[in-house]
Structures are given as structure tokens and as C-alpha cells.
Backbone as a ProteinNet text record, in pm:
[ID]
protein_1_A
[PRIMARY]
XXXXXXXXXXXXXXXXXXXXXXXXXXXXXXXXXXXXXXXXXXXXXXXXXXXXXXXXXXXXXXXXXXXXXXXXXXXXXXXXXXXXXXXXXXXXXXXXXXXXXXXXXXXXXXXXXXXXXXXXXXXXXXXXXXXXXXXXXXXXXXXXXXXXXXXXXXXXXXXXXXXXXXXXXXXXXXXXXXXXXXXXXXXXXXXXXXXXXXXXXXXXXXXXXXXXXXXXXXXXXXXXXXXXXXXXXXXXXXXXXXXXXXXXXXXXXXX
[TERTIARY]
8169.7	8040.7	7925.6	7849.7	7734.5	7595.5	7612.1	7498.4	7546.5	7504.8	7549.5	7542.3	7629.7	7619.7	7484.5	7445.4	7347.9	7349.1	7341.1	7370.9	7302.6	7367.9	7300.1	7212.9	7111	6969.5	6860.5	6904.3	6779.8	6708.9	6589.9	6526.5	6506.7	6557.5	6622.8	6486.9	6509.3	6400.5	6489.3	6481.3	6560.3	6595.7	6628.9	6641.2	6761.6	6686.7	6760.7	6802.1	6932.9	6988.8	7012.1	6986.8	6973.3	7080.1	7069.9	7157.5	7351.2	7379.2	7571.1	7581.2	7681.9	7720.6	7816.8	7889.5	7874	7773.3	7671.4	7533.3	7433	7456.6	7347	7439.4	7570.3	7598.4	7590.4	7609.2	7600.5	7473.4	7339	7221.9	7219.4	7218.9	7237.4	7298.3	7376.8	7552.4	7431.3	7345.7	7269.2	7124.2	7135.3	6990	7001.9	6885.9	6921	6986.9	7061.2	7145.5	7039.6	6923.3	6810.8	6743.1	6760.8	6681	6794.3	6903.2	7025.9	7066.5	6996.1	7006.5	6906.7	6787.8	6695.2	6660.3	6820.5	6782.4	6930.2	6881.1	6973.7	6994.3	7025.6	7096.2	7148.5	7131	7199.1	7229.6	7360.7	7346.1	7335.6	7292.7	7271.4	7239.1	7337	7325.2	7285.7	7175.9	7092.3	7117.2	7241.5	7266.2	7449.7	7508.7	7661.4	7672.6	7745.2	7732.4	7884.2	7945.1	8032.2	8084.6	8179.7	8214.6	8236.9	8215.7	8210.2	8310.1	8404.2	8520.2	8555.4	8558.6	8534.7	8689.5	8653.4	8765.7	8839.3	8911.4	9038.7	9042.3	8944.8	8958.6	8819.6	8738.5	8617.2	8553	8664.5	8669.8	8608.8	8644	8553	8413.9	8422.5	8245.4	8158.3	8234.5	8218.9	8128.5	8210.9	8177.1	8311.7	8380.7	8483.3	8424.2	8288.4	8259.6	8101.1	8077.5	7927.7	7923	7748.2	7761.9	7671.5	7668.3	7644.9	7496.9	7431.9	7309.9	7361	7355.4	7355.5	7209.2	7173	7053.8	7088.2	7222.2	7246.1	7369.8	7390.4	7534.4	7646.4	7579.6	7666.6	7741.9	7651.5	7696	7807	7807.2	7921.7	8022.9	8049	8136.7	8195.8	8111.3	8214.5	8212.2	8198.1	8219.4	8356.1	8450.5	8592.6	8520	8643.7	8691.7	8613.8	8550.6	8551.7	8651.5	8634.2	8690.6	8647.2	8742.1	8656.4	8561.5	8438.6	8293.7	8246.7	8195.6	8139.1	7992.4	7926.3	7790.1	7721.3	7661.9	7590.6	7499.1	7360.3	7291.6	7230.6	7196.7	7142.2	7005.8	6985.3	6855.9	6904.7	6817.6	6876.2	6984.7	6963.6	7114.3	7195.9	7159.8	7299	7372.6	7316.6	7431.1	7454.2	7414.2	7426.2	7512.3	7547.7	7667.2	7779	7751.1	7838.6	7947.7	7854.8	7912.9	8003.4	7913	8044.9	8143.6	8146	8305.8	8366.7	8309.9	8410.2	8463.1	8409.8	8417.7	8363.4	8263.1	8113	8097.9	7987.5	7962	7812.6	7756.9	7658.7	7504.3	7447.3	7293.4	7242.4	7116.9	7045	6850.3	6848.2	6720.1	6567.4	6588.2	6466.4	6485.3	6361.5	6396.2	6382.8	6370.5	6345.6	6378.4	6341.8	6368.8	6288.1	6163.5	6043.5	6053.6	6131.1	6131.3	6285.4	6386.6	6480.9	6461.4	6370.4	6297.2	6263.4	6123.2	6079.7	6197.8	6241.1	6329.1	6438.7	6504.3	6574.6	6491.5	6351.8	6261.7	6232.1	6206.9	6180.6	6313.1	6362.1	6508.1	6646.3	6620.9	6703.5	6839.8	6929.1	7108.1	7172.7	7251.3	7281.2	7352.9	7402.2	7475.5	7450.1	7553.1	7458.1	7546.2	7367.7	7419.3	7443.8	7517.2	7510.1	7491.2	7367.8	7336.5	7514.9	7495.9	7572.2	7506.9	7492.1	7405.4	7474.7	7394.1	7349	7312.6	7308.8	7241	7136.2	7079.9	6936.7	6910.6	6797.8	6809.4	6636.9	6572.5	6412	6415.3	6306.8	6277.9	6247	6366.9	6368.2	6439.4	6502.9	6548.2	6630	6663	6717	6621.5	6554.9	6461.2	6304.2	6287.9	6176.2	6277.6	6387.4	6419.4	6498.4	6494	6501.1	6364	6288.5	6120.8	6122.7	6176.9	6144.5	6251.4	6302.7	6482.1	6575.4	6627.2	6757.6	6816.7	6940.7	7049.8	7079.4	7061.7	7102.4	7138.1	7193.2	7253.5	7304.2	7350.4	7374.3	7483	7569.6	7672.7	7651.6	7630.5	7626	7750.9	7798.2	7907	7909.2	7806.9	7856.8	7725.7	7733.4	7640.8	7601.1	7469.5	7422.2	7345.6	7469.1	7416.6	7356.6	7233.6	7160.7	7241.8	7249.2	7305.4	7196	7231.9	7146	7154.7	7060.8	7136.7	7241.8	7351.9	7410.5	7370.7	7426.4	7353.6	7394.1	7448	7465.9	7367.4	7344.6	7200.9	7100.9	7047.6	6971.8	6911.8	7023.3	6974.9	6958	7006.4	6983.1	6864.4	6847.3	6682.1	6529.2	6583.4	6496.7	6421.6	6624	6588.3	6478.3	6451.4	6410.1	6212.1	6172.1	6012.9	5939.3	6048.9	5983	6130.8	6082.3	6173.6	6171.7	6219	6238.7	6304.6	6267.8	6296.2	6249	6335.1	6379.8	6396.5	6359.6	6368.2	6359.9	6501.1	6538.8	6501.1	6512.6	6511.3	6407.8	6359.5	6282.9	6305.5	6406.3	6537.4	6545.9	6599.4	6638.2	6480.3	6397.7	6260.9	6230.9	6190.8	6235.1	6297.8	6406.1	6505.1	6445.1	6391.7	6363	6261.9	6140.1	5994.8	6059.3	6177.1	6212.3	6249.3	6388.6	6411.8	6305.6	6178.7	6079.4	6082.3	6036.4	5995.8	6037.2	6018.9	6039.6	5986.9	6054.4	5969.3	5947.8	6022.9	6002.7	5870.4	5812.7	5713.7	5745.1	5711.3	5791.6	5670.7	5791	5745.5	5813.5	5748.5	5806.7	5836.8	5892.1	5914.2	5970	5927.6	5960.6	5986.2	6104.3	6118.9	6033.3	5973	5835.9	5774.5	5621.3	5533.3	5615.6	5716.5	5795.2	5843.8	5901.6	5971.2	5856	5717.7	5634.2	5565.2	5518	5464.1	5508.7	5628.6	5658.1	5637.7	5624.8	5615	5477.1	5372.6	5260	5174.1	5201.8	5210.4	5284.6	5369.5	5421.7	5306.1	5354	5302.6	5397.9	5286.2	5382.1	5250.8	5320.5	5223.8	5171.8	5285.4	5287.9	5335.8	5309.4	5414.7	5408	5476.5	5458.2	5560	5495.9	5540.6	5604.2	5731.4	5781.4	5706.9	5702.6	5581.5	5673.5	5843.1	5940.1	6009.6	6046	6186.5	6283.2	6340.3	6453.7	6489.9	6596.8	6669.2	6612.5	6616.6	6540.9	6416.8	6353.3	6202.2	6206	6326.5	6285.3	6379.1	6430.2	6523	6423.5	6304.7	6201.9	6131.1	6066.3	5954.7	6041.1	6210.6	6291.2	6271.8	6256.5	6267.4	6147.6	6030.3	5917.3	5900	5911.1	5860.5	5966.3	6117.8	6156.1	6121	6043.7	6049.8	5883.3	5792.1	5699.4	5695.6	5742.2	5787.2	5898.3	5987.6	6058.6	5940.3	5833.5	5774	5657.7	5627.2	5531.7	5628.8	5726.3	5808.8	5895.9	5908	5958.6	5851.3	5754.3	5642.8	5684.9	5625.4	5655.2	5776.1	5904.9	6059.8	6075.6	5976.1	6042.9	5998.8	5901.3	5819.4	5948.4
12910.1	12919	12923.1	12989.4	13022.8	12945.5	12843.3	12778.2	12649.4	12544.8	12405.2	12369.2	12281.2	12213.1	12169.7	12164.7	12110.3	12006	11900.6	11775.4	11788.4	11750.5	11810.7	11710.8	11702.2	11672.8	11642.1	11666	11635.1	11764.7	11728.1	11851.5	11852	12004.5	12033.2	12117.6	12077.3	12202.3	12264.5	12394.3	12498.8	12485	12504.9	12483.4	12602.6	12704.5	12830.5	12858.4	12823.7	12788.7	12963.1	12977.8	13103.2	13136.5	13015.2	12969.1	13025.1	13052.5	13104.4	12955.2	13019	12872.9	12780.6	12743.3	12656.1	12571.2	12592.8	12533.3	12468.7	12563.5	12539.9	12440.7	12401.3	12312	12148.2	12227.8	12058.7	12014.5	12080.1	12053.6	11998.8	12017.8	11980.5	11833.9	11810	11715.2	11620.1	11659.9	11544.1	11495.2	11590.1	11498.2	11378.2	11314.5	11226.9	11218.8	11126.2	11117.7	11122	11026.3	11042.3	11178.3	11305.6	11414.3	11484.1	11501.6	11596.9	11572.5	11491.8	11471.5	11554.7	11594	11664.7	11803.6	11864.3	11985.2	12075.3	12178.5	12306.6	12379.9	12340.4	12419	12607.8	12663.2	12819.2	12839.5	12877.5	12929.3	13050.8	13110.3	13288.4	13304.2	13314.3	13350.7	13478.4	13490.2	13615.2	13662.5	13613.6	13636.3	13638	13697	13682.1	13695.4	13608.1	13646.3	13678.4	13764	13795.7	13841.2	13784.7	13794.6	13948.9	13974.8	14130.1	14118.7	14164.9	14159.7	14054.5	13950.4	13804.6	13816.7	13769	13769.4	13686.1	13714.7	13636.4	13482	13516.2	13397.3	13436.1	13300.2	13249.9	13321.6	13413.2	13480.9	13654.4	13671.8	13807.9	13783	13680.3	13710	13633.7	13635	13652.7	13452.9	13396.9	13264.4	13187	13226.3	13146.8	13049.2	13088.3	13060.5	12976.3	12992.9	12958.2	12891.4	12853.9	12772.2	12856.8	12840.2	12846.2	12857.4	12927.2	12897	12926.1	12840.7	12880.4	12849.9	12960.6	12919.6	12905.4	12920.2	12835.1	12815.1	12766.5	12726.4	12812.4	12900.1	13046.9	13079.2	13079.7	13108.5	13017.4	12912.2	12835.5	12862.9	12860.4	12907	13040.1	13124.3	13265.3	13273.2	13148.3	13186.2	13095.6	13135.3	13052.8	12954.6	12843.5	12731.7	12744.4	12645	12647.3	12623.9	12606.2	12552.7	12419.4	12380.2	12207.3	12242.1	12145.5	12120.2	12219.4	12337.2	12406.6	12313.7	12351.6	12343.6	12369.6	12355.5	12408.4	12394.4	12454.2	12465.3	12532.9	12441.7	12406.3	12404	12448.2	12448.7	12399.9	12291.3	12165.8	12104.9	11976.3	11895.7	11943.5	11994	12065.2	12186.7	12234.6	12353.9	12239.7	12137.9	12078.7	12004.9	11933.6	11861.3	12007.7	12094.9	12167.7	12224.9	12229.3	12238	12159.6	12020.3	11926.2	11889.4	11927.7	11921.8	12032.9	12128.8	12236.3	12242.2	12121.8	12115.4	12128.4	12208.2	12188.5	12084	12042.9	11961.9	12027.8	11959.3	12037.4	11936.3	11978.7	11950.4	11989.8	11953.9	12008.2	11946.7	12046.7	12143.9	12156.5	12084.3	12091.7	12167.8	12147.9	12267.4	12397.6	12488.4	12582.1	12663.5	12772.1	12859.9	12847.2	12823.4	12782.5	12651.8	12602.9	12418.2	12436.9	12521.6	12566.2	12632.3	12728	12859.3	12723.7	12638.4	12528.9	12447.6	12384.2	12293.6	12368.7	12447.2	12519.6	12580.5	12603.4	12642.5	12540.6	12420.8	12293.1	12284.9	12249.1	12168	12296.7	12425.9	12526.2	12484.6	12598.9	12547.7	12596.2	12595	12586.2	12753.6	12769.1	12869.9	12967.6	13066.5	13181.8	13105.1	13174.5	13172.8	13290	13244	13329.8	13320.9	13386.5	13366.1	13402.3	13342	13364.4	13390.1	13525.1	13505	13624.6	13609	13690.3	13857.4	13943.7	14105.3	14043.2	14003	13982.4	13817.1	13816.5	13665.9	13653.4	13535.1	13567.3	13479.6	13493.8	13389.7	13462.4	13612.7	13693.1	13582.3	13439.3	13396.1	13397.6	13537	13574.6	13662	13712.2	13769.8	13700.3	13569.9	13506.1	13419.3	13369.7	13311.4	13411.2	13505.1	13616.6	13628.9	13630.3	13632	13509	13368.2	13281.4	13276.7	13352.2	13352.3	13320.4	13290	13190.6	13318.1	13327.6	13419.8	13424.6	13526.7	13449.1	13599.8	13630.8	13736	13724.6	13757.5	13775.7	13919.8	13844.9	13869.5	13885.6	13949.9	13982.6	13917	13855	13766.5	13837.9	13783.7	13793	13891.6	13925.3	14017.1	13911.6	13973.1	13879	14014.4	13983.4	14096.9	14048.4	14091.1	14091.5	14136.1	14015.3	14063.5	14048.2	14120.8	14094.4	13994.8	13997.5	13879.2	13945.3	13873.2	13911.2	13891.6	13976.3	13940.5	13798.1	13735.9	13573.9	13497.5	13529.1	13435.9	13496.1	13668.6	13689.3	13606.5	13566.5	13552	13395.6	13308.2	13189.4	13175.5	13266	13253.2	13222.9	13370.8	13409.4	13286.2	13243.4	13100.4	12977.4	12982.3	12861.2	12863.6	12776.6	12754.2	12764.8	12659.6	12692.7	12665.8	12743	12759	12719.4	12604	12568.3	12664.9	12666.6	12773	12771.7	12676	12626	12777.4	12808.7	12907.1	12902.4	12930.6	12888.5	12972.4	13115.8	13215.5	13332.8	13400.5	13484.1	13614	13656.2	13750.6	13717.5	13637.9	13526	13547.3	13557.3	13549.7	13690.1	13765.5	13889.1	13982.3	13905.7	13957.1	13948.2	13826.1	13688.6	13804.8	13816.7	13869.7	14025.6	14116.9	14224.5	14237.2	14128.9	14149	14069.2	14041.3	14021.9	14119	14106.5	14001.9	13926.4	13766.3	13667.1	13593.6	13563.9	13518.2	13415.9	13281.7	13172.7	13128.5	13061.5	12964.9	12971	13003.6	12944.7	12891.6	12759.4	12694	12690.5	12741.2	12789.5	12696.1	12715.5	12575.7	12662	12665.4	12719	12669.6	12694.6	12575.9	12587.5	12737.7	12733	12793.9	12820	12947	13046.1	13103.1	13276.6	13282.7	13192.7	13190.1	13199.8	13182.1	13157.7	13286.5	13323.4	13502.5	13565.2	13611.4	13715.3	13656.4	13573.4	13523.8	13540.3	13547.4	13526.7	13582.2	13696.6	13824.8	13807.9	13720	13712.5	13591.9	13645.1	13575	13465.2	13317.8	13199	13056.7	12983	12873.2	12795.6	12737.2	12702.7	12727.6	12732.1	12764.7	12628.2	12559.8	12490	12486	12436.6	12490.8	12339.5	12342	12206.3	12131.1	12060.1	11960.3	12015.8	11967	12017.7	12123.5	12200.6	12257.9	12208	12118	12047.6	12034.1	12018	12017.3	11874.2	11801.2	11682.3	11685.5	11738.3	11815.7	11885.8	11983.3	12071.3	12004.9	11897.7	11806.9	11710.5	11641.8	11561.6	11653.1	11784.3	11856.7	11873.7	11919	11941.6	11857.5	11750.8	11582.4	11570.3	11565.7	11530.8	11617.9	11792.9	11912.6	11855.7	11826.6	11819.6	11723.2	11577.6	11440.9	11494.6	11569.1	11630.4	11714.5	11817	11898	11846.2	11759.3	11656.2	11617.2	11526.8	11430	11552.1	11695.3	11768.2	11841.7	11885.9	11951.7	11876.4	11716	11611.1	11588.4	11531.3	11489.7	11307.5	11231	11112.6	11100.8	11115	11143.8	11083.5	11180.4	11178.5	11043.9	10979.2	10877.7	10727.2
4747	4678.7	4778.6	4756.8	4818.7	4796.6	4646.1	4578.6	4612.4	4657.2	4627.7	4499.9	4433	4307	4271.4	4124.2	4081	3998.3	4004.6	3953.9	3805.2	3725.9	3588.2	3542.9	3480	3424.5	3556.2	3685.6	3781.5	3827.9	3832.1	3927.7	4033.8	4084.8	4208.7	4277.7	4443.9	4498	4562.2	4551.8	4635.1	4798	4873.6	5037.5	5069.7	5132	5178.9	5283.6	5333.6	5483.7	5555.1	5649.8	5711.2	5798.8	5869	5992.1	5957	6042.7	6008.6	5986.1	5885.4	5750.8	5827.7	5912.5	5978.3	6060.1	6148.3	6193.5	6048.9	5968.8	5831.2	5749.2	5737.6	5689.9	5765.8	5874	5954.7	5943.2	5933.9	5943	5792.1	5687.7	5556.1	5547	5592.5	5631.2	5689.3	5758.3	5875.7	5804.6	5720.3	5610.9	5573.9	5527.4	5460.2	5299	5299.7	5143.6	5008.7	5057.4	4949	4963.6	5040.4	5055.7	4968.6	5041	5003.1	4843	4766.2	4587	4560	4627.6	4548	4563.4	4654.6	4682.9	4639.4	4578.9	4547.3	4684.8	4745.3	4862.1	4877.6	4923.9	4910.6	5029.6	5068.8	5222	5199.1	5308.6	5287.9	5465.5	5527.3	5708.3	5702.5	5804	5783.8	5946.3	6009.3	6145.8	6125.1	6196.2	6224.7	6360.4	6479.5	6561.1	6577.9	6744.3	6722.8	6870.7	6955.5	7066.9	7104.1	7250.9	7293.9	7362.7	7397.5	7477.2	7572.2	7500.2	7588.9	7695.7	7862.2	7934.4	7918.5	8036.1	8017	8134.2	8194.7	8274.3	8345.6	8409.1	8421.7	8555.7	8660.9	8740.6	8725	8565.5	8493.8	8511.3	8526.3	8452.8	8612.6	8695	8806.1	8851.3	8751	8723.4	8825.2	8936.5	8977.5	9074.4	9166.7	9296.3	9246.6	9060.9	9106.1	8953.1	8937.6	8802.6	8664.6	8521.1	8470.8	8382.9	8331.4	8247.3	8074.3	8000.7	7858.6	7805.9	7767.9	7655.7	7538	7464.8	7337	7307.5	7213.7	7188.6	7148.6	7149.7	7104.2	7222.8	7332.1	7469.4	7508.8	7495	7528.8	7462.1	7305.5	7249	7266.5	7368.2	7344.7	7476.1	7570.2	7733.7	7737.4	7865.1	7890.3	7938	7947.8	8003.9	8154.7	8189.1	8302.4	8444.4	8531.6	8668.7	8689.1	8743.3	8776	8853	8849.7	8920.2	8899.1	8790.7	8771.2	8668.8	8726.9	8652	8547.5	8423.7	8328.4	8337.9	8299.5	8307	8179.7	8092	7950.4	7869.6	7768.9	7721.7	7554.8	7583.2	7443.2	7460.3	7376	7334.1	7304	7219.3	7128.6	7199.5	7296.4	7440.7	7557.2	7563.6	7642.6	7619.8	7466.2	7457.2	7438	7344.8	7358.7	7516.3	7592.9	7717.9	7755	7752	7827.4	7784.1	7595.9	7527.9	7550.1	7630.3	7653.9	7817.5	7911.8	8029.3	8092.4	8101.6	8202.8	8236.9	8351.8	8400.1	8345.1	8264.2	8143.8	8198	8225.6	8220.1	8193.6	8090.5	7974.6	8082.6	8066.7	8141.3	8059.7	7987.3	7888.3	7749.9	7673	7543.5	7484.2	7636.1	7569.6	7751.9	7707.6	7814.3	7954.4	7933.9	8021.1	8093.4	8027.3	8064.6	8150	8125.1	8221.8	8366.1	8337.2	8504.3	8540.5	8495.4	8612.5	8644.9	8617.9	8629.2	8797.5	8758.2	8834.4	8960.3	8905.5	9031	9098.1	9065	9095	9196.3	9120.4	9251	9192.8	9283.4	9324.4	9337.6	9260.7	9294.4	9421.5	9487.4	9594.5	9619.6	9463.6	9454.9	9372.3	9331	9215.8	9141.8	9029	8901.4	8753.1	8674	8560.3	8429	8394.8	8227.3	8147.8	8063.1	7983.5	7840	7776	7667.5	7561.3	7442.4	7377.5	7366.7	7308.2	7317.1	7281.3	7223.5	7153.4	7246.8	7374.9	7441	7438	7443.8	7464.8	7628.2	7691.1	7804.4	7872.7	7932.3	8053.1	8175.3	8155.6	8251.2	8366.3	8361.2	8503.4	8605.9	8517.4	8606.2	8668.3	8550.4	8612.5	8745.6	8720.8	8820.4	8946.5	8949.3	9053.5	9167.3	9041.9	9135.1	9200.2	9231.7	9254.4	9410	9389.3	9467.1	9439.8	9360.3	9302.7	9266.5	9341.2	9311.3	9157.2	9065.9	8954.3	8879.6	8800.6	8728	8582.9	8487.8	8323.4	8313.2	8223.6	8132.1	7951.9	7903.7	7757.9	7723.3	7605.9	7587.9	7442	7382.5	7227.9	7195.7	7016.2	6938.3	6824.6	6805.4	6717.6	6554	6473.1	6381.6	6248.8	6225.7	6133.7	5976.2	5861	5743.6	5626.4	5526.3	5415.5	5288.4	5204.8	5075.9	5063.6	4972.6	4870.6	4685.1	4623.5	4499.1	4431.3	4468.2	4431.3	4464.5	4626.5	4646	4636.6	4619.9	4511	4391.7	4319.7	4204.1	4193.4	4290.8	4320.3	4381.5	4448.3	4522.3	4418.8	4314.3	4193.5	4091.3	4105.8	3992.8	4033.6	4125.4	4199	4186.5	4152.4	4174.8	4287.6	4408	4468.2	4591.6	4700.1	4830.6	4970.3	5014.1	5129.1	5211.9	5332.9	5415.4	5544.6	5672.3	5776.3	5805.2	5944.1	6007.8	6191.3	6214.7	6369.3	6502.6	6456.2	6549.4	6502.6	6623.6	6593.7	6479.7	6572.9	6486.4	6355.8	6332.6	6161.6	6073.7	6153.2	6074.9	6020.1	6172.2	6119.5	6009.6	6014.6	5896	5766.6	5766.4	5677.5	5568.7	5660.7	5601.9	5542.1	5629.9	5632.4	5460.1	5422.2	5325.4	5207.6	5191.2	5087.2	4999.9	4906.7	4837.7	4756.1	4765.5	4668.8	4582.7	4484	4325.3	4391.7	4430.3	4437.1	4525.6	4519.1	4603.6	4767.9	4858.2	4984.5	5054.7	5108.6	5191.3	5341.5	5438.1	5559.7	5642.6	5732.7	5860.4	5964.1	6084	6171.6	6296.6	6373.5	6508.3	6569.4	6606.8	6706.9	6700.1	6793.3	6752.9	6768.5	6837.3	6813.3	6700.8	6648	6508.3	6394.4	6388	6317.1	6343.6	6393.3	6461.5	6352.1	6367.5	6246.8	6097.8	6080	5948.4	5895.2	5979.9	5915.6	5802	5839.6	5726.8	5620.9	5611.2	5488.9	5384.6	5262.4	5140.7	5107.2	5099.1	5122.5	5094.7	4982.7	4994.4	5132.3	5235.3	5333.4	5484.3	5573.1	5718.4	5819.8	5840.3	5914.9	6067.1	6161.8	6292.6	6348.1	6376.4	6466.9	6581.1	6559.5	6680.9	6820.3	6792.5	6933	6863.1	6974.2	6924.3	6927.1	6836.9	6799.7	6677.4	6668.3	6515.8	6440.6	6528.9	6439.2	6404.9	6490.9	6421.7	6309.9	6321.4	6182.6	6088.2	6125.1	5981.9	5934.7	6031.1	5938.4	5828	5884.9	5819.6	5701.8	5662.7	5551.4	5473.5	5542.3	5461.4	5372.7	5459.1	5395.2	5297	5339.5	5222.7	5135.4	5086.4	4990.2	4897.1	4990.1	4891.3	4851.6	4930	4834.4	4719.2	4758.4	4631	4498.5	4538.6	4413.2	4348.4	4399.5	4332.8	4252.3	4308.9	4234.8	4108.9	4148.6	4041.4	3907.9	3977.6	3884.4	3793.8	3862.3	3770.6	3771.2	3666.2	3677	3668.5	3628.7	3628.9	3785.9	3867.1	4009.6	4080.7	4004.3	4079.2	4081.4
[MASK]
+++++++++++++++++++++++++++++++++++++++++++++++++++++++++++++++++++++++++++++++++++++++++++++++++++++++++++++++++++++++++++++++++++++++++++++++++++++++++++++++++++++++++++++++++++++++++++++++++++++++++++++++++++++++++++++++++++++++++++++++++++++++++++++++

């Protein structure tokens, strides 16, 4: 099923997960229990990603002699096993733990792409390195850290393909007053505004100003922008917009 259950006689606020339905369930899974009663849930991944001829050993990708950059967790998942004492080199918790359950020796570099170039420009690795990314990557981090000197080079790993509704969450979307709508990636947003228009109310949330850019142009009660880029940032703003909108759409019921 594509709709989460609706608990019968309560009123529900919509919450439209974007994210590939694994990431968008764990984020759901990590709400709070008093949030996750007052929301109709839909997943609808408006991204698929999808490995490109992943090698066979950590020596392809010309990773035997040197260490690592992931800018997300995708990257780890569709890069091999490392070698012992190989390095990561991380942007966020969440690639950063991912790393070190996959064997890296994973250090997480700040939150975002910018907070990685300084960091690495700051205190330089000894050795080369290699992006491991995405077709679709933002930052330019091999080439700002080229200008600086740091041996550093990129591997395309995986694809990241853009999908559309289906008519199930169509019509789950329709039903709804009003629409929560967490939005992670620039791309994802993109998509987002691409396939408009929607009946429901939306209320936007975006991890950061790039993710918020394309949105603006869209027609929407609210947009609000993450203080960090972090998942717990955009799991409070979920929190609060849902226990607001319960208590406007309940009415005294909800109080």
C-alpha cells in the first residue's frame, strides 16, 4: 500500500513522503508516536536511484592506494567494501554512520558540501582522493578542492531517476485538505513543482535554501526552510506543522 492506514473517526493531516520508500519510512518510524496518530501518510518517491555498473573490487574505482569522499548515503551503498585503513570522508551523520557500518574509517566533515572543501582544505589528506557520487551531485567538490591542490578525482556510481505519481497517490493526494510536504533534494523539488497542480493546501518544508529555490513559484499556503540541514531539523518542523494543522482541522475535538 502506498496510503498509510487511517484510523477511523480521527482527523488526519496528510504528510507526502518523497524520499525512496525505504529513507521515507524510517523518517516516519522516527517521529514522534503523538505526531504519527495525526497523520495520513502517502509515500510517493519522486526519485529511484540505481547502481551503474558497480565493480568488482575497490581497486576499479581506483580506491586501492587512497581514501574516500561520500556526499551521501547513496554513495556508500553502491560503493564496495573497503580495504583496511581506508578513509571516508563524509558529509552528515547519516553517510557518516553509513560508512563506518560498511567499514570505512568514516569521518563526517560537516553538513553539507561547503563545510567538507573547508574542512579538507583546512587540514589536507596525505593522499588522493575519490568522490564517490551520484549523475546528478551539487557542491562541484572535486573541482573546488583541485583549485586548492588536493589530488582528488570522481567516479559516477549510481543514477538517480526522476518518477511520477501514480494514480493511487493521485487520488490520495486530492483527498486531503491540506498537505505536508518535507522536501530533501533539489532534484525531488523540481520534480515536486514539475508535476503541480494540487487540490490540497501545501505546506512546504525544505532541508535548505537549494531545496526551497525551486519551490517558490509554486502556489502554497506555507514554505519553510530548515534552520540545519539535518533530518532532525526537518523531523521537528513535521512535528510542529502536523500538531498545528491537527488542532486547526480538528477543531475543539483536537484540543
Amino acid at each position: 500500500m502506498t496510503v498509510a492506514n487511517n484510523p477511523e473517526g480521527r482527523v488526519m493531516v496528510g504528510l507526502l513522503m518523497t524520499r525512496p520508500r525505504v529513507a521515507a519510512e524510517r523518517f516516519v518510524e522516527d517521529l514522534p508516536a503523538s505526531t504519527r496518530a495525526t497523520l495520513q501518510v502517502i509515500y510517493a518517491p519522486l526519485i529511484r536511484t540505481t547502481p551503474l555498473n558497480p565493480p568488482s573490487d575497490p581497486s576499479e574505482h581506483g580506491l586501492f592506494s587512497g581514501d574516500a569522499i561520500f556526499s551521501s548515503a547513496n554513495g556508500v551503498r553502491y560503493s564496495t567494501a573497503p580495504v583496511a585503513g581506508q578513509n571516508a570522508y563524509c558529509v552528515g551523520q547519516r553517510t557518516t554512520q553509513a560508512a563506518a557500518a560498511k567499514g570505512w574509517r568514516a569521518i563526517c566533515c560537516g553538513l553539507d558540501a561547503d563545510a567538507l572543501v573547508q574542512t579538507l582544505t583546512d587540514v589536507p589528506p596525505t593522499g588522493p582522493l575519490t568522490h564517490l557520487r551520484g549523475v546528478h551531485s551539487r557542491g562541484d567538490i572535486v573541482e573546488r578542492l583541485r583549485l586548492v591542490g588536493i589530488n582528488c578525482r570522481e567516479h559516477v556510481i549510481y543514477d538517480q531517476i526522476l518518477l511520477p505519481y501514480d494514480s493511487e497517490v493521485r487520488i490520495a493526494m486530492d483527498a486531503q485538505a491540506s498537505l505536508i510536504v518535507p522536501l530533501f533534494s533539489p532534484r525531488t523539488a523540481q520534480q515536486f513543482v514539475k508535476l503541480a497542480p494540487y487540490c490540497a493546501e501545501l505546506h512546504l518544508i525544505a532541508f535548505s535554501k537549494a531545496v526551497a529555490d525551486p519551490l517558490k513559484g509554486l502556489k502554497c499556503k506555507d514554505l519553510q526552510i530548515c534552520k540545519s540541514p539535518t533530518v532532525t531539523a526537518m523531523r521537528t518542523l513535521v512535528r510542529d506543522a502536523a500538531a498545528s494543522l491537527a488542532r486547526v482541522e480538528g477543531g475543539p475535538s483536537a484540543q
